[in-house]
C-alpha positions as CSV (number, residue, x, y, z in Angstrom):
1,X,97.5,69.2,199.4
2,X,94.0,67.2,199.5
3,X,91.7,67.5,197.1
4,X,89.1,64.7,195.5
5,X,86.1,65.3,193.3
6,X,82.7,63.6,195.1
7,X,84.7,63.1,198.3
8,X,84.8,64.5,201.2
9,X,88.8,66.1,201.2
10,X,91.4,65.1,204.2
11,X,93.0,68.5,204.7
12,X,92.2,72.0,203.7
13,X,92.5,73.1,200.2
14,X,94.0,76.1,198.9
15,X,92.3,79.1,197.3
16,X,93.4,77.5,193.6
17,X,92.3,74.0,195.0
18,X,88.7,75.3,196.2
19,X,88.4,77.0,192.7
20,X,89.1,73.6,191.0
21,X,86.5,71.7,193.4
22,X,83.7,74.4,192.8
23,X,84.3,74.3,189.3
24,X,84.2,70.8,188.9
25,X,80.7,70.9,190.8
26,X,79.1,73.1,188.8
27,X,80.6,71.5,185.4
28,X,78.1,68.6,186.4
29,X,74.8,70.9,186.6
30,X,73.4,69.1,189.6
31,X,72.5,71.3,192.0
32,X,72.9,68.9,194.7
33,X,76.5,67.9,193.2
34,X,77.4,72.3,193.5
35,X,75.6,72.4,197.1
36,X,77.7,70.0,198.5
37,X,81.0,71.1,196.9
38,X,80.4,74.3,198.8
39,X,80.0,72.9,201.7
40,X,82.6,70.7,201.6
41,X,84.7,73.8,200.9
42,X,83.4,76.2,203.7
43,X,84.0,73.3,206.1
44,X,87.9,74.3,205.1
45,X,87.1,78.1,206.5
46,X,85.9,79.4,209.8
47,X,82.0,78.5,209.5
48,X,81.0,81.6,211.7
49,X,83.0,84.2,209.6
50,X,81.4,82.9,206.4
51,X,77.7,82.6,207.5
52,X,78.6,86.5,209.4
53,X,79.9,87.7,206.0
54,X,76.9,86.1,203.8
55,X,74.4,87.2,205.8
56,X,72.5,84.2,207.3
57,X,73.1,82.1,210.3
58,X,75.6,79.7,211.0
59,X,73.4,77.0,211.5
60,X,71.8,77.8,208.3
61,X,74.7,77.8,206.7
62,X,75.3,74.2,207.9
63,X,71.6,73.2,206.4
64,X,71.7,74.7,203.3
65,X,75.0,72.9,202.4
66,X,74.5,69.3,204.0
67,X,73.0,67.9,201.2
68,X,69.3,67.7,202.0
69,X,66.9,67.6,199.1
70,X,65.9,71.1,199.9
71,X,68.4,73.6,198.4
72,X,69.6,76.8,199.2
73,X,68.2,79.7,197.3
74,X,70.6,81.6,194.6
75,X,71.0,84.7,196.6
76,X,72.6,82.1,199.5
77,X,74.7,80.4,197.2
78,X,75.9,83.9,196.1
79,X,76.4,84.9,199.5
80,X,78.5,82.4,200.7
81,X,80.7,82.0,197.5
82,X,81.6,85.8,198.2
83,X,82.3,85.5,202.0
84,X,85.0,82.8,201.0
85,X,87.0,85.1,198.6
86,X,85.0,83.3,195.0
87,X,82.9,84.7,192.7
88,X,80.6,82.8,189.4
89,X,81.8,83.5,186.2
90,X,79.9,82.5,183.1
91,X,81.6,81.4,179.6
92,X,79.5,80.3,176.5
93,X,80.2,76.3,175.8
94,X,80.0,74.8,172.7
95,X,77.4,72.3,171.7
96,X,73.2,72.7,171.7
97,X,71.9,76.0,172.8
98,X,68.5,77.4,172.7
99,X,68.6,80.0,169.4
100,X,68.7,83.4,170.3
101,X,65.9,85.7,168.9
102,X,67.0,88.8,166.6
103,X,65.1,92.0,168.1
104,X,63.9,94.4,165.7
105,X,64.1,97.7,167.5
106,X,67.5,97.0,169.6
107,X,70.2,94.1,169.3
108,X,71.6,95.7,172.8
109,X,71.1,94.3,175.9
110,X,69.6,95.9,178.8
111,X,72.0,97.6,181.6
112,X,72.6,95.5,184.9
């Protein structure tokens, strides 16, 4: 078992130790912080079957998570969190928040 936050890991991670890493990256809110958490993570899979599964090239795949100042778009991101088995989930945190506006006609949200 390897696993270090905002290192690169020495030996593959499990499925719960992924999760954790991921997590951890995206607790910060910096993109470049999340991009390279995944890519330190699909470095622990077979490159080919993930960039097959998400869609895009494997070389691609390589770019979009090496840490270069230009980022992946959210569709990618999506992509290649799915081909390795994980999904987002979003909770609501405590603290500031933008205030939410009351509707008049409808308090519903629209269907996705």
């Amino acid at each position: 078992m390897s696993k270090t936050f905002g290192k690169l890991t020495t030996g593959p991670l499990s499925s719960r130790e992924s999760a954790d890493y991921l997590n951890h990256a995206f607790e910060t809110s910096d993109i470049a912080e999340i991009c390279k958490a995944i890519g330190v993570v699909a470095h622990c899979y077979n490159i080919s079957d993930i960039a097959k599964k998400a869609g895009i090239e494997r070389t691609s795949l390589y770019r979009a998570f090496a840490g270069s100042p230009k980022h992946p778009n959210f569709k990618t991101v999506l992509n290649v969190l799915d081909a390795m088995g994980f999904q987002l989930h979003v909770t609501a945190r405590r603290g500031e928040r933008a205030r939410t506006v009351h509707l008049v006609r409808s308090s519903k949200l629209p269907e996705t």
